[in-house]
N, C-alpha and C positions, 0 to 999 in steps of 0.2 A: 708570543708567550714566553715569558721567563722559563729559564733551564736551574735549578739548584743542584749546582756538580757535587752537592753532598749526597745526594737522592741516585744522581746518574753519573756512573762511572767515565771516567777518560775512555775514546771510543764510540760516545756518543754522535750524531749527526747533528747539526745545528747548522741553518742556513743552507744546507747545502752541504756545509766541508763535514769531510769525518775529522774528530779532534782527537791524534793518537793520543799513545800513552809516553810517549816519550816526544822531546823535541829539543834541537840545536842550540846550543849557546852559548856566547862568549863569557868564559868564567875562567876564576881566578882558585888557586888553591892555597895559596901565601901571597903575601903582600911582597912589592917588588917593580919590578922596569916592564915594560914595554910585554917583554915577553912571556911574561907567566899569564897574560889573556891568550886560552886556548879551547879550543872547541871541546863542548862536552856534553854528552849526551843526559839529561836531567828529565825527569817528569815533570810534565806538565801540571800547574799548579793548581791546585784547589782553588773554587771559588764560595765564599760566605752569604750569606743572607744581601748583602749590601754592596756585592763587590759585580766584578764584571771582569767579563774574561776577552783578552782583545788577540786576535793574531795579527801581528806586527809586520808592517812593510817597509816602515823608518823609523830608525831611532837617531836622538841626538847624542853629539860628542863635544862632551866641555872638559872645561878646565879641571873642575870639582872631579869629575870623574877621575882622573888620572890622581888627583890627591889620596881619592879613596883607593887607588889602585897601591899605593905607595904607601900606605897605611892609617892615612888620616881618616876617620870614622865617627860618625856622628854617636854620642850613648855608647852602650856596649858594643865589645865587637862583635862582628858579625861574623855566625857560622859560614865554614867554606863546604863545599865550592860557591864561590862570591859570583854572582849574576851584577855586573857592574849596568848600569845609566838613568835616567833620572825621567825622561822625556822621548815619547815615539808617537806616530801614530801606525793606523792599521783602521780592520774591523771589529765588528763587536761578534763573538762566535758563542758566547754565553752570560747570561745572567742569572744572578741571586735573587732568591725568589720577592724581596722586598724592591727590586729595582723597578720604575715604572720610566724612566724619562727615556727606553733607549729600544729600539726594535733591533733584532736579530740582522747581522748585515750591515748596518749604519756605519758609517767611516766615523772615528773618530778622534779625539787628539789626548793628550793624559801628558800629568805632571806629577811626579811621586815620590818625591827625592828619600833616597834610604826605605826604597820600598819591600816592606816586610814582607813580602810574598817572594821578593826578587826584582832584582830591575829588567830595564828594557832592552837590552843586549841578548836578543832572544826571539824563539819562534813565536812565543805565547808568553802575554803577562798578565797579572793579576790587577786590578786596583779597585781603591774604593770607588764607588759610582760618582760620589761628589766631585774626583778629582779626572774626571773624564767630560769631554765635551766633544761638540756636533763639531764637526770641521768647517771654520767658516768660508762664506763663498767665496770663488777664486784664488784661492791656494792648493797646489796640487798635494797629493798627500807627502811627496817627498817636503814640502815646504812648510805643510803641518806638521809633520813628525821635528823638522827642524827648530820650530819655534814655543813648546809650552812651557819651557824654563826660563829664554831669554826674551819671550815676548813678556810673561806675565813681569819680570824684574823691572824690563825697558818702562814698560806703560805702567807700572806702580810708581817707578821712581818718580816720572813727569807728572803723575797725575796725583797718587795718594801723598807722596812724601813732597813734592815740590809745590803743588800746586800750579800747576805752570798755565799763564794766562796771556791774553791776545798781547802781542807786542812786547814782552819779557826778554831779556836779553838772557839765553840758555848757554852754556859753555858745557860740551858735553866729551868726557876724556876719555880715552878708550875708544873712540867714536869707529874704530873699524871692524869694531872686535863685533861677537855673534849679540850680543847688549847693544851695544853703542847702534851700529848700524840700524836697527829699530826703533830706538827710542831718537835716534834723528827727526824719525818721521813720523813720530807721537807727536814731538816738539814744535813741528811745521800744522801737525793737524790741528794744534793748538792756538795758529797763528801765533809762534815767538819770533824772536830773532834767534838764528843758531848759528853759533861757530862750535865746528867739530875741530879736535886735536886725536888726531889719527897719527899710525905706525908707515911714516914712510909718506913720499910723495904720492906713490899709487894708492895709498890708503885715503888721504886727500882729497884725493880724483874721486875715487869711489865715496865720500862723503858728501862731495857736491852734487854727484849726479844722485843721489838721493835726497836731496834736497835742500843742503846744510849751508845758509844766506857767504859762510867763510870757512875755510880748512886751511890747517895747517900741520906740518909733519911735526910733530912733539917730541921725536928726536937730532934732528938736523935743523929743522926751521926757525925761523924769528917768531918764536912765539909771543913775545913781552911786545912786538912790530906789531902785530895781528890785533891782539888784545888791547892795545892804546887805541888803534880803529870803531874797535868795540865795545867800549865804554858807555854809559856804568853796567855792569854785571850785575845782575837782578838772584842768577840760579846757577849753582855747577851740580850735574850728575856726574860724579866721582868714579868712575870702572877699575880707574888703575891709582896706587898710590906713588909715593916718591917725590922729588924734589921739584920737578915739573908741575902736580897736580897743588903743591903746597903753594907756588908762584901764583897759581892763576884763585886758589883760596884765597890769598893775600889782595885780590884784586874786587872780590863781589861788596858792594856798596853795604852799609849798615843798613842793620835790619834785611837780609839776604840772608839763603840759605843755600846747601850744601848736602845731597843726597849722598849715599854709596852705600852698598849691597853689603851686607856683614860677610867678615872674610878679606875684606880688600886689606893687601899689607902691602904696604906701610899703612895703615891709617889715615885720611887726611889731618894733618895738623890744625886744634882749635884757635878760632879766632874770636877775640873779642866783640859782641853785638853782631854775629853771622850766626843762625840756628845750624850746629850740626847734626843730618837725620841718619843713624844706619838704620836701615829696614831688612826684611826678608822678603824673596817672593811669596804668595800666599797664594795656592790652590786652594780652587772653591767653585759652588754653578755661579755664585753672583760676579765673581774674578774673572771666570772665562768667558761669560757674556759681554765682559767690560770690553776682554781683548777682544773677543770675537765683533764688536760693533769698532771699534778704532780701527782693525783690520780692514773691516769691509768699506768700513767710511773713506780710510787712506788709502786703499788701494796700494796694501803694503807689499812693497819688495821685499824677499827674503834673501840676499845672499847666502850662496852654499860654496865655500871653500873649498871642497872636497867631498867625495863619497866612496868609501870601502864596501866591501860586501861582509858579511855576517862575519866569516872565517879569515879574513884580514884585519878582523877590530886592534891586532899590536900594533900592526903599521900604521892605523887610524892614529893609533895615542902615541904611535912614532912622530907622526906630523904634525901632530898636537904640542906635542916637546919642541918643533924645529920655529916654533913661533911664526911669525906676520902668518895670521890668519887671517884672514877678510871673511867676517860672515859665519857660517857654523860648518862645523864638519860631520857629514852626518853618513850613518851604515844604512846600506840597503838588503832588507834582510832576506827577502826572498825574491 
C-alpha cells in the first residue's frame, strides 16, 4: 500500500521501521574543503505524489561531489545546509500515493544528481520514483549503492553514445577510476577488443583481472608501445582529459568515434573525420533496466576503494582529493 507523507506525518510506521522526524546527515553550511562536511541533524524529507522515500545503507562518493562541495553547482545555488551525493542505495520505507512499481521493504538503487529534496549523504532520501530501481541480482547493497551514477555513464557510454560492437577495438581512459572500471566490462560483454589506460601499474593489474584484452599505466607506461599493438582504434571512452588522452584521439581510424562524459577537462581535442560524443548519464525505468540486464548478464564486479561511515564523509572526500582511486569510494550509513 502506498504511504502519501503529505497525508501522514514523519513518525509514521512503514514496513516495520518507525520513520522519525529527524535524521543524520553529512551536510555542508558554506562551500569549502574537506571539512565543512559535518554532521547534522535535518528533518526527514517530504515525499510527493510521485516520489519515494528510501532509508539509506550506501551511498556513493564521486568526484562531482567534492566539486559541488567547493562550490560548483548545477542552476542556482543551492539553499544550505547542503545534503551532498548523487547515488545510494537502501530500502524503500515510503511512497507517493501515485507510485505503483515498488512495495514497502524492496531494496533498491537511485540516481539523482542535484537532488531537490537533498542528496544521499543521509539517513533518508527522497526521489522521484522514475529514478529509482529493483537492485539487480547479485550485487550486495553496499555494490548497488556504489554503482547508479557510474554504472549508468559506463554503459551509456559503450552502448548509447559508442555503439560498441562484437570485435571493436575500445581504448578505454580512466579505466581504474569508479567509470572506467565498469564500463571495461560493458566492453567485453559486448565482445570488443579493450585496452584499458589506467592510474599506475596496480591500476593495470586491476583492469586485466577485469577483463581488459591490454593495460597500461597512462602515466609511466609505453602507452604509443601498447597502442601500435592495438591498432586500428575503432572507439575511445574518454574519463580523463589531457595530453595522454589527445595521443591515443589522434590514433582512432576515420570514421571512429570518441565518447566522454560532459565535465571532462581538458576536453578531448577535435579530430578531423572521428565523431566527438559528450553525453550525460540519464536516469530513467528504461536506463536502469538497461543497466540492471548488463549487470546481471556480466556478472559485474564492483570495485570499492574505500568505505567511511555516515560521520567520516570529510575524510571520505579527504581520500577522494589524495587520488589513485580504484573503483568507488563509498559511505556506509548505518
Amino acid at each position: 500500500m502506498s504511504v502519501d507523507t503529505r497525508k501522514h506525518p514523519a513518525g509514521r510506521h512503514a514496513a516495520g521501521i518507525e520513520i522519525p522526524e529527524v535524521m543524520r546527515a553529512a551536510a555542508l553550511d558554506r562551500f569549502g574543503g574537506p571539512d565543512v562536511l559535518t554532521i547534522h541533524k535535518l528533518p526527514v524529507p517530504s515525499i510527493d505524489k510521485g516520489e519515494v522515500l528510501i532509508a539509506l545503507d550506501t551511498a556513493g562518493v564521486g568526484g562531482w561531489d567534492a566539486d559541488m562541495r567547493e562550490g560548483w553547482y548545477p542552476g542556482d545555488h543551492p539553499t544550505f545546509p547542503l545534503i551532498l551525493g548523487t547515488d545510494g542505495s537502501g530500502k524503500v520505507v515510503a511512497m507517493g500515493s501515485h507510485v505503483r512499481r515498488f512495495k514497502l521493504d524492496d531494496p533498491v538503487y537511485a540516481y539523482s544528481f542535484a537532488n531537490p529534496k537533498g542528496g544521499f549523504y543521509a539517513q533518508y532520501v527522497a526521489v522521484a520514483a522514475e529514478n529509482v530501481a529493483p537492485v539487480p541480482s547479485g550485487l550486495t547493497m553496499r555494490e548497488a549503492g556504489a554503482i547508479p551514477t557510474t554504472g549508468l555513464t559506463a554503459l551509456q557510454g559503450i552502448d548509447n553514445a559508442l555503439h560498441v560492437k562484437r570485435s571493436e577495438s575500445v581504448v578505454v581512459v580512466g579505466a581504474s577510476g569508479g567509470v572506467g572500471t565498469l564500463a571495461i566490462q560493458f566492453a567485453k560483454l559486448r565482445e570488443a577488443r579493450v585496452l584499458a589506460i589506467a592510474a599506475g601499474e596496480d591500476g593495470a593489474a586491476l583492469a586485466r583481472r577485469l577483463g581488459a584484452d591490454d593495460a597500461v599505466d597512462g602515466l609511466r607506461g609505453d602507452v604509443s608501445g601498447v597502442l601500435r599493438r592495438f591498432l586500428p582504434v575503432d572507439a575511445v571512452l574518454a574519463l580523463v582529459g589531457g595530453e595522454v588522452t589527445d595521443s591515443i584521439v589522434a590514433t582512432v581510424r576515420s570514421g571512429g568515434a570518441v565518447a566522454y562524459p560532459n565535465g571532462i577537462e581538458p576536453a578531448p581535442r577535435k579530430r578531423h573525420g572521428i565523431r566527438m560524443i559528450p553525453y550525460d548519464a540519464e536516469p530513467g525505468v528504461r536506463q536502469f533496466d538497461n543497466l540492471a540486464l548488463a549487470v546481471e548478464a556480466g556478472k559485474l564486479q564492483v570495485p570499492i576503494a574505500a568505505s567511511f561511515s555516515l560521520g567520516d564523509a570529510s575524510r571520505a572526500h579527504k581520500r577522494l582529493g589524495e587520488g589513485h582511486v580504484f573503483g568507488k569510494i563509498v559511505l556506509d550509513i548505518n
